[in-house]
C-alpha positions as CSV (number, residue, x, y, z in Angstrom):
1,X,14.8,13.2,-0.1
2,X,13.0,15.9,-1.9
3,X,15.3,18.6,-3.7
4,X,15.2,22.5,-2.4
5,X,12.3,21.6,0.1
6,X,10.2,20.6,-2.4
7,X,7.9,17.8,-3.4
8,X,8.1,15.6,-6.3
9,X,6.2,12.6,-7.8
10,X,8.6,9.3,-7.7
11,X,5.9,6.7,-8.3
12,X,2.1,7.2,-9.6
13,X,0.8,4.5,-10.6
14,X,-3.5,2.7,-11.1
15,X,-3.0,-0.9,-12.9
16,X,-7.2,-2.6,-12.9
17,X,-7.2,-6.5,-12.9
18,X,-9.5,-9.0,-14.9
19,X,-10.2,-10.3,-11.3
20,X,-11.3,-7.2,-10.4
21,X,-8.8,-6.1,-8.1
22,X,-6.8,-2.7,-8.3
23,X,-3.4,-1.8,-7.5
24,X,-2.5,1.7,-6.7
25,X,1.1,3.0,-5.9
26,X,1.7,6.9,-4.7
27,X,5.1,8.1,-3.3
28,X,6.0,11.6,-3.1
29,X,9.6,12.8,-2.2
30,X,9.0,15.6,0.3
31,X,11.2,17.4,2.8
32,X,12.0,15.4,5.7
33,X,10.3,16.0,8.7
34,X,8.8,14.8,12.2
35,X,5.7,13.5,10.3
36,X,8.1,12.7,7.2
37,X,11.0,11.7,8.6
38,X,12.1,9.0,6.1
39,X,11.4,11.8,3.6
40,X,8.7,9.6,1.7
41,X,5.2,10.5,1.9
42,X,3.2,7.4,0.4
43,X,0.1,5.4,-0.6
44,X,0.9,1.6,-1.2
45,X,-2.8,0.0,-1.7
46,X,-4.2,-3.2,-3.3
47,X,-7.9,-3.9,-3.3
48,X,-11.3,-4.3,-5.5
49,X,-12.7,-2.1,-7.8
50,X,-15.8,-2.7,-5.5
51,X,-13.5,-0.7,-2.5
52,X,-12.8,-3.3,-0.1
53,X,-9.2,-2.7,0.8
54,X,-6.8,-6.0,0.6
55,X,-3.9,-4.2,1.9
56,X,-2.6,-1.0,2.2
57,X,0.5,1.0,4.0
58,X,0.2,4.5,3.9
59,X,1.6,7.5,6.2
60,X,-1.0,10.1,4.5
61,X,-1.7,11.9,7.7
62,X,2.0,11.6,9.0
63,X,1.2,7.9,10.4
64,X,2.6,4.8,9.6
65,X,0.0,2.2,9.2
66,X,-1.1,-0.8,7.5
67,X,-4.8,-1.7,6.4
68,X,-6.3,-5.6,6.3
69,X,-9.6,-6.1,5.0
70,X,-10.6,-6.3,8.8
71,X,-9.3,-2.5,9.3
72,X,-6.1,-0.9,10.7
73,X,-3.6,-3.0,12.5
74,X,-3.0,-1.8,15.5
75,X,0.0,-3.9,15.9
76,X,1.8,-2.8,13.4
77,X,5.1,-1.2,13.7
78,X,7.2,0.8,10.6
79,X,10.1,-0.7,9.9
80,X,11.0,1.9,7.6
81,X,10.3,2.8,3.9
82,X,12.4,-0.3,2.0
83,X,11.2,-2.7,4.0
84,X,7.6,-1.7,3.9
85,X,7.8,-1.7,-0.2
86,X,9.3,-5.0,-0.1
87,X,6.5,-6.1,2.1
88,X,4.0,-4.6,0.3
89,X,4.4,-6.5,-2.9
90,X,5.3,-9.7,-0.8
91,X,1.3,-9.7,-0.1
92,X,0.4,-8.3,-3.2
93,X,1.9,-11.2,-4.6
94,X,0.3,-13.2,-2.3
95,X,-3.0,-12.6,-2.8
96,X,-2.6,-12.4,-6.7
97,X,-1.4,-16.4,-6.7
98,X,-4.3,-17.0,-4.4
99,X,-7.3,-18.6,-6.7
100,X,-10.9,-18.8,-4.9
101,X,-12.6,-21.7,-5.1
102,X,-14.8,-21.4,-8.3
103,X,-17.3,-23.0,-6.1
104,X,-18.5,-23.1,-2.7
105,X,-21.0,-26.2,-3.1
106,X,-19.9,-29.3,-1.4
107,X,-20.0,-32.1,-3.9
């Protein structure tokens, strides 16, 4: 995916929310490889500014995986770049209609 061997930026991206949640998108084009072999290095995560990860795929270290708030899910198998993007802001969109409860008192 990456021209000449190279590497290039295709997405960069940090948007903070009033709710206190962040959203932070990186994909690099890079050569295609046996850790790379999609040709898309990336970093899809949603979470609070406080660090508590919502959700996030990532194949940083040449792995496919996907992180809950309860850790890495082990039972998770890649089903390729598209699909995971389309996943990916499936929750995201998810958990950004989802309102808590203002508050937890029973009435």
């Amino acid at each position: 995916m990456a021209p000449d061997g190279g590497v290039r930026v295709l997405e960069d991206t940090e948007r903070r929310f009033e709710d206190g949640t962040v959203l932070r998108v990186r994909v690099l084009a890079v050569p295609n490889s046996e850790k790379f072999s999609d040709g898309v290095k990336y970093r899809l995560h949603y979470g609070t500014e406080a660090g508590k990860t919502l959700i996030r795929y990532d194949n940083s270290h040449g792995v496919d995986e996907r992180h809950t708030p309860n850790g890495i899910d082990e039972d998770y198998e890649f089903p390729g770049y598209d699909a995971v993007q389309e996943r990916f802001w499936d929750e995201v969109e998810q958990f950004r209609e989802y309102e808590p409860p203002q508050d937890n008192k029973k009435l």
